[in-house]
C-alpha positions as CSV (number, residue, x, y, z in Angstrom):
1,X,215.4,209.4,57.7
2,X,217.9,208.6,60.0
3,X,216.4,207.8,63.4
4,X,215.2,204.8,66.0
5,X,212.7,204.8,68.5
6,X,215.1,203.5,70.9
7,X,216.9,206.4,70.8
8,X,214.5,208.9,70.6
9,X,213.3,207.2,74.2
10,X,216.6,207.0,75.3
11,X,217.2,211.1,74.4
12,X,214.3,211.6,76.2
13,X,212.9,210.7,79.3
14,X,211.9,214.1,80.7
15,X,209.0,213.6,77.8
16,X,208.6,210.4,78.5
17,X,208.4,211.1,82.2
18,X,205.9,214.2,81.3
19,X,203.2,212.2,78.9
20,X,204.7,214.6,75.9
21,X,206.0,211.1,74.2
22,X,204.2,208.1,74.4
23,X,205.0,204.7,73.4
24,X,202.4,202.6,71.9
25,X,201.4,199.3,73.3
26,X,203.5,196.2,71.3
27,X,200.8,194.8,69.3
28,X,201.3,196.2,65.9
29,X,203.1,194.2,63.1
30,X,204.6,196.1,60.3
31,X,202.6,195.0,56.5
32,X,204.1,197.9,54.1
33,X,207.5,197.8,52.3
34,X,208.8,200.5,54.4
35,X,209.8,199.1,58.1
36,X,210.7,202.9,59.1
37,X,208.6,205.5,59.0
38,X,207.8,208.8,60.5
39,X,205.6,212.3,60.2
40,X,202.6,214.2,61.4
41,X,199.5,212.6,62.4
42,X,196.3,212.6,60.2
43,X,193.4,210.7,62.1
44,X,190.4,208.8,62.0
45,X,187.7,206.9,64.2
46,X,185.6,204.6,62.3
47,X,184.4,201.3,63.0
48,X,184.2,198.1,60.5
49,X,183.9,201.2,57.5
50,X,186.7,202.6,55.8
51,X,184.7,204.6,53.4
52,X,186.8,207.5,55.3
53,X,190.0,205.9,55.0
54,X,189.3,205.6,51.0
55,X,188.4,209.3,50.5
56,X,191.8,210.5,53.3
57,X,194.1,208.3,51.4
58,X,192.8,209.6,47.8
59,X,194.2,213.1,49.1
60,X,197.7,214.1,49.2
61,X,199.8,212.9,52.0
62,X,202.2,215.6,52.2
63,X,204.9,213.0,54.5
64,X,201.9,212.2,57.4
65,X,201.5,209.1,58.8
66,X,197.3,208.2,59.3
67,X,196.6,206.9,62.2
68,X,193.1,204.9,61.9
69,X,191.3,204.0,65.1
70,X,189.2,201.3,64.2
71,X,188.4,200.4,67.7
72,X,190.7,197.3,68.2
73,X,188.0,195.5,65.7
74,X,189.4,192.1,64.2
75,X,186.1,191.2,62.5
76,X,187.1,193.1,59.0
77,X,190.1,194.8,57.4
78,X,190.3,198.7,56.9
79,X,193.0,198.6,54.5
80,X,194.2,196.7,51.5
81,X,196.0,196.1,48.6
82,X,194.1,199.6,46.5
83,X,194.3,201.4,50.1
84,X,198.2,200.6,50.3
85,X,199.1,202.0,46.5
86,X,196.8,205.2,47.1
87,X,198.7,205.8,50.4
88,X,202.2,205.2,48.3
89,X,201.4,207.3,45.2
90,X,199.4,209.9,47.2
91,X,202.9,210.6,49.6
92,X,201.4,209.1,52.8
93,X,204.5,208.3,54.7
94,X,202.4,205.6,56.6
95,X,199.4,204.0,58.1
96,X,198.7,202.9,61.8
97,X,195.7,201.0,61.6
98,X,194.5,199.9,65.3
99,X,192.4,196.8,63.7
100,X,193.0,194.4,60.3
101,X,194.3,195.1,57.2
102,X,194.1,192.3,54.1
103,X,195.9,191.5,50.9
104,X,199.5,191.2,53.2
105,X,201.1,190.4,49.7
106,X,200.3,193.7,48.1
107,X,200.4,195.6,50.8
108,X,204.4,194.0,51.3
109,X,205.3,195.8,48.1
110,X,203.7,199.2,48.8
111,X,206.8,201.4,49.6
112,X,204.5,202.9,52.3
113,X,204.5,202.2,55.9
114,X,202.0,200.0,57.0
115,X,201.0,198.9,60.7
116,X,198.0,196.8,62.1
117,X,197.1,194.5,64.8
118,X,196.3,191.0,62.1
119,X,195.0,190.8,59.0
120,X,191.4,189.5,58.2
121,X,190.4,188.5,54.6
122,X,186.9,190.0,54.7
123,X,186.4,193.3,53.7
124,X,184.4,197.0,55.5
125,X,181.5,198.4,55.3
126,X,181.5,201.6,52.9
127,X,179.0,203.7,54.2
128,X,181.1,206.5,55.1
129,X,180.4,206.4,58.7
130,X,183.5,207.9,61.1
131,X,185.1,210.6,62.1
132,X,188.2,212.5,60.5
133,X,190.3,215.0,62.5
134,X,189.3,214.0,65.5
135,X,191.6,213.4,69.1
136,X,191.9,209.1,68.8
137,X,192.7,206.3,71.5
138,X,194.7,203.4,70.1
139,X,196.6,201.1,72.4
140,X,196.2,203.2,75.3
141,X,197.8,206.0,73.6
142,X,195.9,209.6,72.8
143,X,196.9,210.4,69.1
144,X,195.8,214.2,68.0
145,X,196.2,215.6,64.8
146,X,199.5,217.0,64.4
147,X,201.1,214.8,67.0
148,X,204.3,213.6,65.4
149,X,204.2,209.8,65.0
150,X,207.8,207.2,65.3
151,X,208.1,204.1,63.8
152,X,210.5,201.3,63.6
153,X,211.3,197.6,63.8
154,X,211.5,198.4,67.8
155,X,208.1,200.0,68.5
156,X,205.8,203.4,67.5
157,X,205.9,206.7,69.5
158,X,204.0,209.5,69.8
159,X,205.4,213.3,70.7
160,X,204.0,215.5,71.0
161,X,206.5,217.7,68.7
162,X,208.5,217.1,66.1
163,X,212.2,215.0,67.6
164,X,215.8,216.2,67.0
């Protein structure tokens, strides 16, 4: 996977100009083993509950990246240690996760990558309440599935299309 998100920018600003690539707000610190990452969007809107995110990850990845909108929340983490080595044997190529993960340690040697705003030690709910599918808002940046997702050291994008 040979790309950055600098260049991608830099190659092009008619997009950038045009809404059609977006650049997500700097907040998001990298927890997985891989630093790079990049594919199609799979998403999800849940709040404190990552019953969802359990049963999505448990499927087959297919090279996406899932994109979790958990509503900026920093009172629990979505994803951990099991959540990481589902998303790594199941062929996720990452996870965006706009709230807390926990278990930075495992999640460091999941060869998956993993992005979230902190990490919190206390767990979610599991009641299965969200949505899956859906169009998502994470830092001030409309994710739809499908929507091809950038990720590097430098920052995340979001095109609408697939980058040369």
């Amino acid at each position: 996977m040979s790309f950055a998100t600098t260049d991608l920018c830099d190659d092009n600003p008619a997009m950038l100009d045009d809404g059609s690539l977006q650049v997500l707000s700097p907040f998001f610190r990298h927890f997985g083993k891989r630093a790079k990452f990049s594919g199609p969007a799979a998403t999800l809107k849940v709040h404190e509950d990552n019953a969802l995110v359990r049963a999505t990850l448990e499927t087959q990845g297919g090279g996406r990246v899932l994109v979790i909108d958990g509503g900026g929340s920093l009172r629990r983490a979505l994803v951990g240690g099991q959540l990481g080595l589902l998303a790594q044997n199941n062929g996720w190529a990452g996870v965006i996760v706009d709230g807390c993960v926990r278990d930075s340690a495992e999640l460091a040697e999941c060869d998956v990558g993993i992005m979230a705003l902190a990490t919190h030690p206390q767990r979610s709910a599991r009641d299965g309440v969200g949505k899956r599918d859906v169009n998502v808002q994470i830092a001030g940046v409309a994710v739809c599935p499908g929507d091809w997702i950038y990720a590097d050291a430098d920052g995340v994008l979001v095109a609408k299309q697939k980058l040369a």
